[in-house]
C-alpha positions as CSV (number, residue, x, y, z in Angstrom):
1,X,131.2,180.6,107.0
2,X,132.0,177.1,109.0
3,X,135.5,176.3,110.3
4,X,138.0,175.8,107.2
5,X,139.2,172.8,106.5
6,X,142.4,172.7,104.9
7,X,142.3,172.7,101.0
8,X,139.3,174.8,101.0
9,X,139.1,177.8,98.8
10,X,138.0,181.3,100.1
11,X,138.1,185.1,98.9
12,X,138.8,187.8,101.6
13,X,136.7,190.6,101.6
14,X,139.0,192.2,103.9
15,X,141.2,195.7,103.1
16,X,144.1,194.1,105.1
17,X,145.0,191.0,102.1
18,X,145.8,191.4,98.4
19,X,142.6,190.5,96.6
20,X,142.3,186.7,94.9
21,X,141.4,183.2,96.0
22,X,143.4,181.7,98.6
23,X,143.8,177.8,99.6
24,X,143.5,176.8,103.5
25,X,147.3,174.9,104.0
26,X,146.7,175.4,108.3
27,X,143.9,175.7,110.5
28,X,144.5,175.6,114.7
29,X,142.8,172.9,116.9
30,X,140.4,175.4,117.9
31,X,139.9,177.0,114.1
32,X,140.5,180.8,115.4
33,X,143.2,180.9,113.0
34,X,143.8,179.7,109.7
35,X,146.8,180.0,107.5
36,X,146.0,180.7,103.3
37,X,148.0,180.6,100.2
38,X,147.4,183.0,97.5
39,X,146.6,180.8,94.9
40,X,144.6,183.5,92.1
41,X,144.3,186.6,91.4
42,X,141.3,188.8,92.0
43,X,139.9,187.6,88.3
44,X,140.6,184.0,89.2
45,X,143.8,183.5,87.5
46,X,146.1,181.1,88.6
47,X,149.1,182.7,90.3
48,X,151.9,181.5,92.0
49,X,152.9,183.9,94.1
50,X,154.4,181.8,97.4
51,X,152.0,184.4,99.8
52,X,151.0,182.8,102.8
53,X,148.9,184.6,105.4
54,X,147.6,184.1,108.6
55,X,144.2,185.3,109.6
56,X,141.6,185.2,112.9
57,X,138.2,183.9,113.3
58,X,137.0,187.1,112.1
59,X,138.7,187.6,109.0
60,X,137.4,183.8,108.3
61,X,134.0,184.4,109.0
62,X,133.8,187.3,106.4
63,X,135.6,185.3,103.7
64,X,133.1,183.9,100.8
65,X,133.6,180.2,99.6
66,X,135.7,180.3,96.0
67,X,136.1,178.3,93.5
68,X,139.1,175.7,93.5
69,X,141.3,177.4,90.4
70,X,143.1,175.0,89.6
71,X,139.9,173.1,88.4
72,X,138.7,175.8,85.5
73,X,142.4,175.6,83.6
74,X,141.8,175.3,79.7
75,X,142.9,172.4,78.4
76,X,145.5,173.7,75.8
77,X,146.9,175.2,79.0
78,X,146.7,171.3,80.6
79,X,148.2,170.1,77.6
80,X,150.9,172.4,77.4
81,X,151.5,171.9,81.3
82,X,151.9,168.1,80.6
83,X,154.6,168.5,77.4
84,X,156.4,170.9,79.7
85,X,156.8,168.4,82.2
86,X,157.5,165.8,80.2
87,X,160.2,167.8,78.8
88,X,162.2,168.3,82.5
89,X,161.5,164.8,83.2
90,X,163.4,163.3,79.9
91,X,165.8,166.0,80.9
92,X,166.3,165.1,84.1
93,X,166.6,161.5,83.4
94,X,169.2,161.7,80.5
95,X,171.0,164.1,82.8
96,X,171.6,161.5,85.6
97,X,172.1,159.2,82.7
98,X,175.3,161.0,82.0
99,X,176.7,161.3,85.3
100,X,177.0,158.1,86.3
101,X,178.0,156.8,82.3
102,X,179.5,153.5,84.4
103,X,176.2,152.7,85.9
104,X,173.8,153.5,83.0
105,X,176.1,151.5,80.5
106,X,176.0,148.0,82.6
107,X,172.0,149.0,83.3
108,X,172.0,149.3,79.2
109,X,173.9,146.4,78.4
110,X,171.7,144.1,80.7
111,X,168.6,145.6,78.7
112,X,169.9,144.4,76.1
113,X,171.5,141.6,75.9
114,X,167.7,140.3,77.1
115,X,166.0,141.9,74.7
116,X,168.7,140.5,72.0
117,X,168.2,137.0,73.1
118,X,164.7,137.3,71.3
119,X,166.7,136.8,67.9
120,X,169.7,134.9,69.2
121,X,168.1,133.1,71.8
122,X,170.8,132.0,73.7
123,X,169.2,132.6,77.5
124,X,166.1,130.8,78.3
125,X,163.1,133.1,77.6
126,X,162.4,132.9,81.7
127,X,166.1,133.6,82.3
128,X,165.6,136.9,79.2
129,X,162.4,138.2,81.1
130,X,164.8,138.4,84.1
131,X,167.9,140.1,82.7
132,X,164.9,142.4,80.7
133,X,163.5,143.1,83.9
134,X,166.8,143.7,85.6
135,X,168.7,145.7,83.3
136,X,165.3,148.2,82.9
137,X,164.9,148.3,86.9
138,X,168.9,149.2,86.9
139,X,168.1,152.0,84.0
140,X,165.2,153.5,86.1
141,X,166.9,153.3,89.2
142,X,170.6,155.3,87.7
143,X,168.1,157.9,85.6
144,X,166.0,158.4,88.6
145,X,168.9,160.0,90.6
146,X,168.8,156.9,93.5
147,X,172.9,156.9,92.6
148,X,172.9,160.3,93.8
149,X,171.6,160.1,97.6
């Protein structure tokens, strides 16, 4: 096998490692060493198992090429992924919502008060676009968790 690069994908044939595909995240100027996450299982599973090893030249020049396994996921199980997520995101942004109430009200208010002045048009539609753009910027920024830092 040629120097790893890092993100390339290798089994170990060795006795030494657990047995499953493992990402390159490190390789030395001179490639003698290379450090590898475990990133599947010896069926090609995706695991997440946080194991990071370290092997020699040797151990790299025995390893076979595998398969990236993050690329051969069914796509109910990308699906599900992506609800999941959206899930802890909505639930991460209402929670910064709610503690800083102060902030997300006046970020709220300036939403919409522009996007009233579509009926009531009492601001210039330029000067609306602005206080749209404003207060939703303002929402982002206080759900985002900026306040926080």
């Amino acid at each position: 096998m040629t120097a790893p690069a890092v993100y390339d994908h290798v089994r170990l044939t060795d006795e030494d490692h657990p047995d499953g595909t493992y990402r390159v995240v490190g390789v030395d100027e001179e490639a003698e060493t290379a450090a590898l996450l475990r990133v599947a299982d010896g069926e090609g599973r995706r695991v997440h198992t946080g194991d990071v090893v370290a092997v020699d030249a040797a151990a790299l020049a025995d390893a076979e090429p595998a398969e990236n396994p993050d690329e051969n996921r069914p796509l109910g199980d990308v699906l599900a992924s992506q609800v999941t997520m959206l899930y802890w995101s909505a639930r991460l942004f209402g929670g910064e919502l709610a503690a800083h109430p102060a902030a997300a009200a006046a970020a709220g208010v300036l939403l919409l008060v522009g996007l009233a002045n579509e009926r009531a048009s009492v601001l210039p539609e330029a000067a609306a676009s602005v206080v749209v753009l404003a207060g939703a910027l303002a929402l982002a920024s206080v759900g985002s968790g900026r306040l926080s830092r």
